[in-house]
N, C-alpha and C positions, 0 to 999 in steps of 0.2 A: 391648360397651357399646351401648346403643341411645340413638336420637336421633329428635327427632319431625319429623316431614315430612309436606308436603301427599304428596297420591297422586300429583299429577303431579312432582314430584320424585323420590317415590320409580320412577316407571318410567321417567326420566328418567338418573336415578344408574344404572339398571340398564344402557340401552343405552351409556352413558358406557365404565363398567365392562368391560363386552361386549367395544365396541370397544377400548379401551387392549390390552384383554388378547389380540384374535386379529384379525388384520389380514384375515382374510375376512370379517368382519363390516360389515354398512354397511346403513345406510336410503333404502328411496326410496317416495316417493308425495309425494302433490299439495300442495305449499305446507311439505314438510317442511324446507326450508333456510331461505332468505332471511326468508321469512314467521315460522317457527318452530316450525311447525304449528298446522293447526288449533285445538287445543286448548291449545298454546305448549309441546306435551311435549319439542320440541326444538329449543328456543331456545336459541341460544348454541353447537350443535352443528356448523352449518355452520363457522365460525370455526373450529372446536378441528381439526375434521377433513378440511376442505375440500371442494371439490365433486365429489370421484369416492366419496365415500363418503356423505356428503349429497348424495341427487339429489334435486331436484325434476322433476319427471313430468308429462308432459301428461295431459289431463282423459281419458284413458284407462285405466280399472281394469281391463281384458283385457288392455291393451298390459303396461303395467306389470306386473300379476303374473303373467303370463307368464312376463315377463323374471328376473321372480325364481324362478319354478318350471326356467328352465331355466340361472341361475346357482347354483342349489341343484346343480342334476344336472353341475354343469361344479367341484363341489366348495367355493364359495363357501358364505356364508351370511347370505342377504339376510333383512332384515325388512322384509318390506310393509304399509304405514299406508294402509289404507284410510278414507279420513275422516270415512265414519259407514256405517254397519252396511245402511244402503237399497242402499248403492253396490256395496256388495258384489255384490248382480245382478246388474251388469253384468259380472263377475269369475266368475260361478258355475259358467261351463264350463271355464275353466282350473282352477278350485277344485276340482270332483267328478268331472270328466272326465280330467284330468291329473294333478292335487297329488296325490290321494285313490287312483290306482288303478295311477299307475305303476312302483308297487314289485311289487303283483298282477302287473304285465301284462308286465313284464319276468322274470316267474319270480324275483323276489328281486335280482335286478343291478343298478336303480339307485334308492337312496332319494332323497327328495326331501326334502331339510332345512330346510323354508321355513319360519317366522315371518311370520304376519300380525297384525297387532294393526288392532283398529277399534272407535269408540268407538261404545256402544246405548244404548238407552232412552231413556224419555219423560221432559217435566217442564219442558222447556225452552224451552218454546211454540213448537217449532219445526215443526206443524204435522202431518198425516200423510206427508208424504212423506220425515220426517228422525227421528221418534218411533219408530222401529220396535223389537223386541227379538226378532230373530232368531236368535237363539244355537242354540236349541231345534231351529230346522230344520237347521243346520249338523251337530244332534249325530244327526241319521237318516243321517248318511252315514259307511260304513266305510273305514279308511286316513284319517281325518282325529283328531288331539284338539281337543276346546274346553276352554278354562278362563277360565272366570268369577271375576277377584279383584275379592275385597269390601274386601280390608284392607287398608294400607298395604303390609305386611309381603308379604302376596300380589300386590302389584303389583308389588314388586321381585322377588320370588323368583321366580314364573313366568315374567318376559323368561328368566332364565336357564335355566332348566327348560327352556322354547320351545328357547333355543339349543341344549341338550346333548341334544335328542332326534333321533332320526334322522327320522322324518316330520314331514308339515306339522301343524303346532299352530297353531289359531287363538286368538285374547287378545279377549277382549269387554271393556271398560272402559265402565262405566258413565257417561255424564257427567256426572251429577250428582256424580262422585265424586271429579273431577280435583281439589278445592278442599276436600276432608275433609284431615284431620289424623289423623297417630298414630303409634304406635311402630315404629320400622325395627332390628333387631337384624343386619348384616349378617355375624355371626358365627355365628348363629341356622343349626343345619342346614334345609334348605328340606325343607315338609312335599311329600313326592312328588307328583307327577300320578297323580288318579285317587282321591287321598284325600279323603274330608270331613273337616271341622273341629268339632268340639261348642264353641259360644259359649255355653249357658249349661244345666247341667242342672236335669232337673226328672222329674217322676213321674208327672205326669197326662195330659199331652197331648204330643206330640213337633211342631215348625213344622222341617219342611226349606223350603232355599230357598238364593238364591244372589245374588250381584251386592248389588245396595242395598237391595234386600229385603230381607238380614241385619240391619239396625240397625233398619229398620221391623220387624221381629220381634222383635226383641230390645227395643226401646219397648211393644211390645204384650204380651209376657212382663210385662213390669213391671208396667203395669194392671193385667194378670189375677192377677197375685202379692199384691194390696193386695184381691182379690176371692178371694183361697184356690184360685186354682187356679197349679198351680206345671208352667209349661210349658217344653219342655226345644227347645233353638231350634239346630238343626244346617245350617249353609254346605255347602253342595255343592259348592261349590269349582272341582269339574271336571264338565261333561255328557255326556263323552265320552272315557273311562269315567268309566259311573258308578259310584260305591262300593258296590253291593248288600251286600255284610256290613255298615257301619255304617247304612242303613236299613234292614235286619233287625234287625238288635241292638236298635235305637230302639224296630222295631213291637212286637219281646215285651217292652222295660221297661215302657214306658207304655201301651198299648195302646189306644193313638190315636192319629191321625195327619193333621194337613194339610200341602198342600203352596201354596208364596207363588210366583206366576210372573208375571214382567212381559209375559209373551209372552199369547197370543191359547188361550182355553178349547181351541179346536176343534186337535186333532193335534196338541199343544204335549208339551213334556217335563213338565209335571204328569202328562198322561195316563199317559202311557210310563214313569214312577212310580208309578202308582196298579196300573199293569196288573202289573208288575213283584212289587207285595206282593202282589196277589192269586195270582198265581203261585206265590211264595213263602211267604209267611206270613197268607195268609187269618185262619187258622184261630187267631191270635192275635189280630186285632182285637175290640174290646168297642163298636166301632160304626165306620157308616158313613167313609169317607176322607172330608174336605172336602179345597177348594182357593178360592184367594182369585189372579184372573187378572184382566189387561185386560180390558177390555168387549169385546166383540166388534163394532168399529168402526173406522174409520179415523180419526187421532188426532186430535182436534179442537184447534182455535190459543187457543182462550178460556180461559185460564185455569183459572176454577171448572169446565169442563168436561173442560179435561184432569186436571184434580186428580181428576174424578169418575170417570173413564176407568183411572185407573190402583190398583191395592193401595194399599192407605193402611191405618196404626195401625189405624184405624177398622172396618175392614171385616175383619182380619184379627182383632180383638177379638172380633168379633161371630162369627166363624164358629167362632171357638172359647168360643165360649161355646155356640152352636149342638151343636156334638159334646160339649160339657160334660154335657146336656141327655139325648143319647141313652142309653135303657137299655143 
């Protein structure tokens, strides 16, 4: 039976869950207890669980996920809240250096089970140094996964996914997301890590994309559906892996293709998608690849300027109407 929930509920209900069920489980990072997080994902958890399993952490993202890189290796299973997606640099040698290669460098002896989650993206005028949508770079590194949920349903399902994998799995939560609504079926089998999702078919043009970019796609389908072009709009779900059979599959239905990134044009996961068909399915495209990205800037705090900085309906209409266009 499903039930409808903001998104921060639904990853909320996850870690709940989590922890009732296995007593290695516990959260820590910055303002995760008493405050309730950042984003208020774990309000009311200090309470339930106490303070060895609710930690709040000094303002150190090395120190902290360290400690959970080497409470993962001591058979634990920490999830580290980094509280937005910038901070994570400060974290990125225990991330790529340690999380990502010491299953490699031990010959197979010690996995590292770690769960990070950290909230991205622009929208919230919180300027360039808190706008970022680094996901993309996290998914150029091997020994790590990333997954991007879009949907409620994905927000619950990949805490646990995160938990039942043996390496570290990073959780990008969009912010603009924590406060959407919509169906949670927790009976529902969880679609795997590494899968895409098809939100809406169509024949003419394929829109991959991932995070909040899915409903901005899936709005911009609708316009161009009341203009005759019927465009088929697939969630990426995961960066790392990424699904190459169901963007194949896509490039020979339709045979056309953009890609929606909140990340930055230059070395982003657009590219590494575009280079990817080319690879693979050139020879099915009926025109060039578009893609609809950040501006390549640092995020501006105004408003109408970060609105103009980031994908919108708008531009993602327009680009596909662009490849509508090409012979």
């Amino acid at each position: 039976m499903s039930t409808i929930l903001t998104y921060r509920e639904a990853v909320r209900q996850a870690l709940r869950e989590a922890m009732e069920k296995d007593e290695r489980v516990f959260l820590m990072g910055e303002d995760v207890g008493r405050y309730g997080g950042s984003f208020a994902v774990s309000m009311g958890m200090l309470e339930q669980f106490g303070s060895e399993r609710i930690i709040d952490t000094p303002l150190s993202e090395s120190a902290f996920t360290g400690a959970g890189i080497g409470a993962a290796l001591n058979g634990m299973r920490p999830i580290v809240e980094i509280m937005t997606v910038n901070f994570s640099l400060l974290a990125l040698d225990q991330i790529m250096n340690n999380a990502a290669t010491l299953l490699h460098m031990s010959g197979g002896q010690f996995s590292v089970p770690l769960v990070i989650r950290m909230a991205t993206g622009g929208g919230k005028q919180l300027a360039a140094q808190h706008s970022h949508s680094l996901e993309g770079w996290f998914a150029h590194i091997p020994g790590l996964k990333v997954l991007t949920p879009a949907t409620v349903q994905d927000a619950y399902d990949m805490v646990h996914l995160a938990l039942a994998d043996p390496d570290p799995v990073l959780i990008f939560e969009n912010s603009l997301l924590y406060n959407t609504k919509g169906s949670l079926d927790t009976a529902l089998p969880p679609l795997a890590i590494g899968k895409a999702k098809l939100h809406r078919e169509g024949k003419d043009l394929t829109i991959l994309t991932y995070g909040i970019s899915v409903f901005k796609a899936l709005e911009a389908a609708e316009i161009l559906a009341s203009e005759g072009i019927d465009a088929e709009v697939i969630d990426l779900r995961s960066l790392r892996p990424l699904d190459d059979e169901a963007i194949m599959a896509a490039v020979r239905k339709t045979h056309r293709v953009m890609i929606v990134d909140e990340g930055w044009k230059s070395g982003s996961i657009s590219a590494e998608i575009m280079a990817r068909i080319n690879e693979q399915a050139f020879f099915e495209l009926d025109a060039p690849m578009g893609r609809v990205c950040s501006a390549e800037v640092p995020f501006p705090y105004a408003k109408h300027l970060e609105d103009a900085a980031l994908p919108r309906v708008e531009t993602i209409v327009a680009m596909a109407r662009k490849l509508m266009e090409e012979l």
